[in-house]
C-alpha positions in Angstrom: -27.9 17.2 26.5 -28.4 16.5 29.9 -26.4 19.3 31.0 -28.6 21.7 28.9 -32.1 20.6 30.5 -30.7 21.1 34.0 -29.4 24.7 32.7 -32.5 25.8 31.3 -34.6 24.4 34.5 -32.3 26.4 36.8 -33.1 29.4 34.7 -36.7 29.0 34.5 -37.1 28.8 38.4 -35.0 32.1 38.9 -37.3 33.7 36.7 -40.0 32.6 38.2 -39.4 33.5 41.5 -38.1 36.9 40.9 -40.6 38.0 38.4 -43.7 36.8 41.2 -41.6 39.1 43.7 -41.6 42.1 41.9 -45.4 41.7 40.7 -46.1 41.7 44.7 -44.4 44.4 44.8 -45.6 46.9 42.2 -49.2 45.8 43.6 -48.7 46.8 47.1 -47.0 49.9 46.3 -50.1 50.7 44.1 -52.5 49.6 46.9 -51.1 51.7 49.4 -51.3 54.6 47.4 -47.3 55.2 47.0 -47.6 54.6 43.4 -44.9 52.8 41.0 -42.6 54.1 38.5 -45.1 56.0 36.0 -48.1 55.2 37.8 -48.9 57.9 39.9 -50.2 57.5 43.8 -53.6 56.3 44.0 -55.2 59.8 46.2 -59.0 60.5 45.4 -59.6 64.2 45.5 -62.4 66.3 46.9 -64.4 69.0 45.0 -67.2 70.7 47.1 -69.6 72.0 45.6 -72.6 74.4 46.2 -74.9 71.5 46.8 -74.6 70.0 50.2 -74.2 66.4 48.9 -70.4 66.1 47.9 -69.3 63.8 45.1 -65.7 62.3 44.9 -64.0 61.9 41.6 -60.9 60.1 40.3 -58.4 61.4 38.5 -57.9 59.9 35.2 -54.7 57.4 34.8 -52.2 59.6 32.5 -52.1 58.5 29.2 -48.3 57.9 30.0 -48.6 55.3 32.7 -47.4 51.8 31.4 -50.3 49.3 31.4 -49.4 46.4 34.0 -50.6 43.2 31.9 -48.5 44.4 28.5 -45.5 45.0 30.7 -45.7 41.6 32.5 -46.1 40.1 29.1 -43.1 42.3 27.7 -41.3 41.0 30.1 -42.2 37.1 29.9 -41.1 37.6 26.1 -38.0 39.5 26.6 -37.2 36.5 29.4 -38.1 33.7 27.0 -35.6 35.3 24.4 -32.9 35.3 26.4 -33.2 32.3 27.8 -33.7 30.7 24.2 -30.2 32.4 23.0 -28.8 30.9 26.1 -29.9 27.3 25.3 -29.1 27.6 22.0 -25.6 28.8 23.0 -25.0 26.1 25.8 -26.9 23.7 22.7 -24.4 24.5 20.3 -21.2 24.3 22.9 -22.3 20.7 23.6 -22.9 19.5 19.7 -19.5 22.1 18.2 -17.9 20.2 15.8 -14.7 21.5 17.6 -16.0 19.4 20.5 -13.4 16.4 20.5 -14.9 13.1 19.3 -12.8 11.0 22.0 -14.1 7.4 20.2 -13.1 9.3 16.8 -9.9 10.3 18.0 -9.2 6.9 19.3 -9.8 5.5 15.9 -7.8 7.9 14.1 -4.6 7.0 16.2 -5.2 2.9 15.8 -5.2 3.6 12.2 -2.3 5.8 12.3 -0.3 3.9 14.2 -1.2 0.3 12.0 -0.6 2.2 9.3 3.1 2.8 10.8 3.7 -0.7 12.1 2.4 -1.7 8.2 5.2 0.7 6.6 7.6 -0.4 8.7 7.0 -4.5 8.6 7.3 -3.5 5.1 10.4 -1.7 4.8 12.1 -4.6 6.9 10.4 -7.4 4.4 11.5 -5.2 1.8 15.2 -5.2 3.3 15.4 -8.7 4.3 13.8 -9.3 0.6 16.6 -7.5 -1.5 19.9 -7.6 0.9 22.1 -10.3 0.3 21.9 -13.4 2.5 22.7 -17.4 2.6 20.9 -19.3 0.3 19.8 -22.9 0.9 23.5 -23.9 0.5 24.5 -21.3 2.1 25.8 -19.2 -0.7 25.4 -15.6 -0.8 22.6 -14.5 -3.0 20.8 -11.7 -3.6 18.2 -10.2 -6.1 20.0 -8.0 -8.3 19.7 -6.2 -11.6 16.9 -4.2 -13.3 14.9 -7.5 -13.2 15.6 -8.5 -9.4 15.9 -11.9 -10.2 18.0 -14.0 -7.5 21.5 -13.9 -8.4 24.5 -16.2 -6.4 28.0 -15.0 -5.4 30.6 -17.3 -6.7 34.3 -17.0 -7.7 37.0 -18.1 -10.0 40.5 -17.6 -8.4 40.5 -13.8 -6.8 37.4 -12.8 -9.4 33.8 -12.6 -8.0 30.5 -12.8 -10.0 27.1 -13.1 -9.6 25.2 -15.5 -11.9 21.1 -15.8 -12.2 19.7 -18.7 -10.0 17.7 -19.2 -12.6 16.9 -19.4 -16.6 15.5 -16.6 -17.8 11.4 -17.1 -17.8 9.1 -15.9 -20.1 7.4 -13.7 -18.0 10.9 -12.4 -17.3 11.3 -11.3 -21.2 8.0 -10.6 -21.5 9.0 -6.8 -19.0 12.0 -6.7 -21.0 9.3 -6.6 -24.3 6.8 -4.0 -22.7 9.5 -2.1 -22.2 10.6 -1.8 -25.5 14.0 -2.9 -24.5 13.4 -6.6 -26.4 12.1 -8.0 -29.3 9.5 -10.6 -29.2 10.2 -14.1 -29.5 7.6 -17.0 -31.3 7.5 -19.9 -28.7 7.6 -22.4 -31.5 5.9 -25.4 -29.3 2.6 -25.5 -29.2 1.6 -27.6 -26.2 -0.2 -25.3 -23.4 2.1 -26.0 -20.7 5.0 -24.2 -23.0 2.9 -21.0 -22.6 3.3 -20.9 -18.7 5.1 -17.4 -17.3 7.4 -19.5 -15.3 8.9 -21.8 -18.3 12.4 -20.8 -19.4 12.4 -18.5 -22.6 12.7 -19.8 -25.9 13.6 -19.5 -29.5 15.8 -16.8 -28.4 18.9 -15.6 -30.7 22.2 -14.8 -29.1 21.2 -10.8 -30.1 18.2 -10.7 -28.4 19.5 -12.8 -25.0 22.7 -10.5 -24.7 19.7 -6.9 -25.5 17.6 -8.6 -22.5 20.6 -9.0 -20.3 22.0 -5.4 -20.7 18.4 -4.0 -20.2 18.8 -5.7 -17.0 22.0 -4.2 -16.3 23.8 -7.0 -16.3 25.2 -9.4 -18.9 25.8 -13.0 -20.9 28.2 -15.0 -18.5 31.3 -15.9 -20.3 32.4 -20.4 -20.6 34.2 -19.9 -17.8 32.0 -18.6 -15.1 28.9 -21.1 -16.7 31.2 -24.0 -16.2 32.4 -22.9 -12.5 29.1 -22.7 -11.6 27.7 -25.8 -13.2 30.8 -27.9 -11.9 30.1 -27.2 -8.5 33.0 -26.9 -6.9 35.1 -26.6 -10.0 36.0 -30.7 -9.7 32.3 -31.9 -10.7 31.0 -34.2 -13.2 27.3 -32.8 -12.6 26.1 -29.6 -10.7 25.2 -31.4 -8.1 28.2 -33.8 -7.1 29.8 -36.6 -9.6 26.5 -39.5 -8.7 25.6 -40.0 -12.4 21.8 -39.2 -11.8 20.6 -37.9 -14.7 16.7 -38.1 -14.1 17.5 -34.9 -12.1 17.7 -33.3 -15.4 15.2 -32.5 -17.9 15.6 -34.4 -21.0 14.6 -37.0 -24.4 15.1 -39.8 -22.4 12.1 -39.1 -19.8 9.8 -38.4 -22.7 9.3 -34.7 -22.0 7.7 -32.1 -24.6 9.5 -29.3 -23.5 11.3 -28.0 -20.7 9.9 -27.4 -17.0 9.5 -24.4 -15.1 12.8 -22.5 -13.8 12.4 -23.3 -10.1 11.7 -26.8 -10.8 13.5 -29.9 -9.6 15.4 -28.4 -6.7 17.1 -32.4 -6.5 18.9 -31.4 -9.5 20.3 -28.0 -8.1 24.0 -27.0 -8.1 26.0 -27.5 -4.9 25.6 -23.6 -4.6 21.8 -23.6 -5.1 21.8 -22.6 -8.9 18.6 -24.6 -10.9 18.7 -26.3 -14.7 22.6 -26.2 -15.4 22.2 -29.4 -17.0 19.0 -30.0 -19.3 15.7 -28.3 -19.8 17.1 -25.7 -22.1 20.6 -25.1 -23.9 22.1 -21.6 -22.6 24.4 -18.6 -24.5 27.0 -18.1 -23.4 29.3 -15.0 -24.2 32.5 -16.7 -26.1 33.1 -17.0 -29.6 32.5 -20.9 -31.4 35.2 -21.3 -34.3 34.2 -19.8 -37.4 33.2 -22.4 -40.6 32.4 -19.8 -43.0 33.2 -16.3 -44.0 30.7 -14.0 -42.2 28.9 -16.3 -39.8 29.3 -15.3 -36.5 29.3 -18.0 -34.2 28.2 -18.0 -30.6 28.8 -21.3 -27.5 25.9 -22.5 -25.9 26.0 -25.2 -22.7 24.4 -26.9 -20.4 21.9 -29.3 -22.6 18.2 -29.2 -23.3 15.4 -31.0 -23.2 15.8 -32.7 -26.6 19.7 -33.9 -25.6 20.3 -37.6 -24.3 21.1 -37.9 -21.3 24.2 -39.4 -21.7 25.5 -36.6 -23.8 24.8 -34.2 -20.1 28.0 -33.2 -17.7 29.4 -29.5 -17.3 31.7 -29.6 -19.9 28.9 -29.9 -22.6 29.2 -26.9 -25.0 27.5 -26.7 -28.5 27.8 -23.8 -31.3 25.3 -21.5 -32.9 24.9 -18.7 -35.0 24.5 -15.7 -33.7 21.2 -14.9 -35.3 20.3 -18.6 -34.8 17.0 -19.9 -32.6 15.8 -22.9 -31.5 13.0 -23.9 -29.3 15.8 -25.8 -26.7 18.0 -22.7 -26.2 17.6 -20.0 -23.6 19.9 -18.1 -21.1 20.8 -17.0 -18.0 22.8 -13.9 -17.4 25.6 -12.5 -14.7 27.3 -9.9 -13.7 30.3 -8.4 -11.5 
């Protein structure tokens, strides 16, 4: 703006001074009798006549001479115009919304660039999240499967498997549900607590455990890999060393009303970092129980729940159900290769 009033001052003088020069002008040319443009010289002209007195007479202005006042005010207005189209011009240079907006600009590539640094904090979180690292015991682990739940790397012999950290949760089934891909189970307890997301699933048969665990692309873990991983080291009493401390584990004898959440009692985790092998909730398993009648399928569960006495708990425990079979003390975990 500034630059425009200094513009338009500038112009305004010129005018000034060159328009008062050439009204100077046109007036002493007239004056002088040399005349200007149309306006013819100013000579008076002598008639005698037969009287002796002689009388002088103008001669009219042609009708075609320009009158001096309208043209100086033709060309004030014909001045002014120009000069307004030239601010305007030199107005609309200065406010073009082409004009770069340096603090906008400035903002714009912050922004841009946070937004980058965001994405890429991100993707690293994202990598460190999912890739497979040492876990508290320094097992590898790693959230795998459709259901990216935290999964450890063990082995039996030459054979490696993953197996959940974790029991299944009912928030866990409750995906596997709205994605039509389970059925949905009655949670037969009524206490609150048992309807927390993080509690272990419940009162589910061996049908719907082993549907969840193959909608999560994965599977039931067989005796074998349940007990390697609840024996610790394969030579364990307990999950978490041969010390007969059962008050790790959730069950009668501490008076619960149901089992804890899956993360729970960290004391009481395996020596590879894997939660509620013993107690809290009974688990299926993926080998056949002997059969004591034609046509009942019968399926091993392990590990205890929280209804079992405590002195019943160590890694060997194993039970039987029916396939079809539910109780409000038996989830699952699942594995895979």
């Amino acid at each position: 703006m500034k630059t425009v009033r200094i513009i338009k001052l500038i112009l305004f003088s010129l005018f000034g001074f060159l328009f008062a020069v050439v009204i100077w002008g046109i007036v002493q040319a007239v004056s002088i009798g040399n005349g200007f443009l149309f306006i013819p010289s100013h000579t008076p002209s002598a008639t005698q006549t037969t009287t002796p007195t002689s009388t002088w007479t103008v001669s009219p202005i042609p009708s075609g001479t320009p009158d001096l006042n309208a043209l100086k005010t033709e060309a004030v207005w014909s001045f002014q115009e120009q000069l307004m189209a030239l601010t305007e011009t030199s107005f609309a240079i200065a406010t073009s919304t082409s004009t770069p907006d340096i603090a906008g600009i400035k903002t714009s590539a912050v922004g841009t660039m946070a937004a980058a640094q965001t994405r890429e904090a991100d993707s690293a979180a994202a990598t460190l999240e999912y890739s497979v690292r040492a876990n508290e015991k320094g097992y590898p682990e790693q959230r795998r499967g459709k259901d990216l739940k935290p999964m450890v790397k063990l082995s039996i012999g030459n054979t490696e498997f993953w197996i959940d950290k974790y029991e299944v949760s009912q928030k866990n089934y409750s995906i596997c549900i709205e994605q039509s891909a389970c059925l949905p189970v009655s949670q037969a307890i009524s206490d609150e607590k048992l309807q927390m997301d993080n509690l272990p699933v419940t009162n589910v048969s061996w049908e719907q455990a082993a549907a969840y665990c193959k909608w999560a692309e994965k599977r039931l873990p067989n005796v074998s890999e349940w007990q390697t991983a609840a024996s610790g080291t394969g030579d364990n009493r307990f999950p978490w060393g041969n010390e007969n401390d059962l008050l790790k584990s959730t069950v009668s004898d501490q008076l619960t009303l149901g089992p804890e959440e899956v993360d729970s009692h960290a004391e009481s985790a395996s020596v590879q970092g894997i939660f509620h092998l013993l107690g809290n909730v009974w688990e299926w398993v993926d080998d056949e129980g002997s059969k004591s009648a034609v046509n009942v399928r019968l399926k091993l569960i392990a590990g205890g729940g929280w209804k079992t006495w405590r002195g019943e708990l160590d890694s060997s425990l194993l039970g039987m159900m029916e396939t079809a079979e539910t109780a409000d003390d038996v989830g699952f975990r699942c594995a895979m290769d």
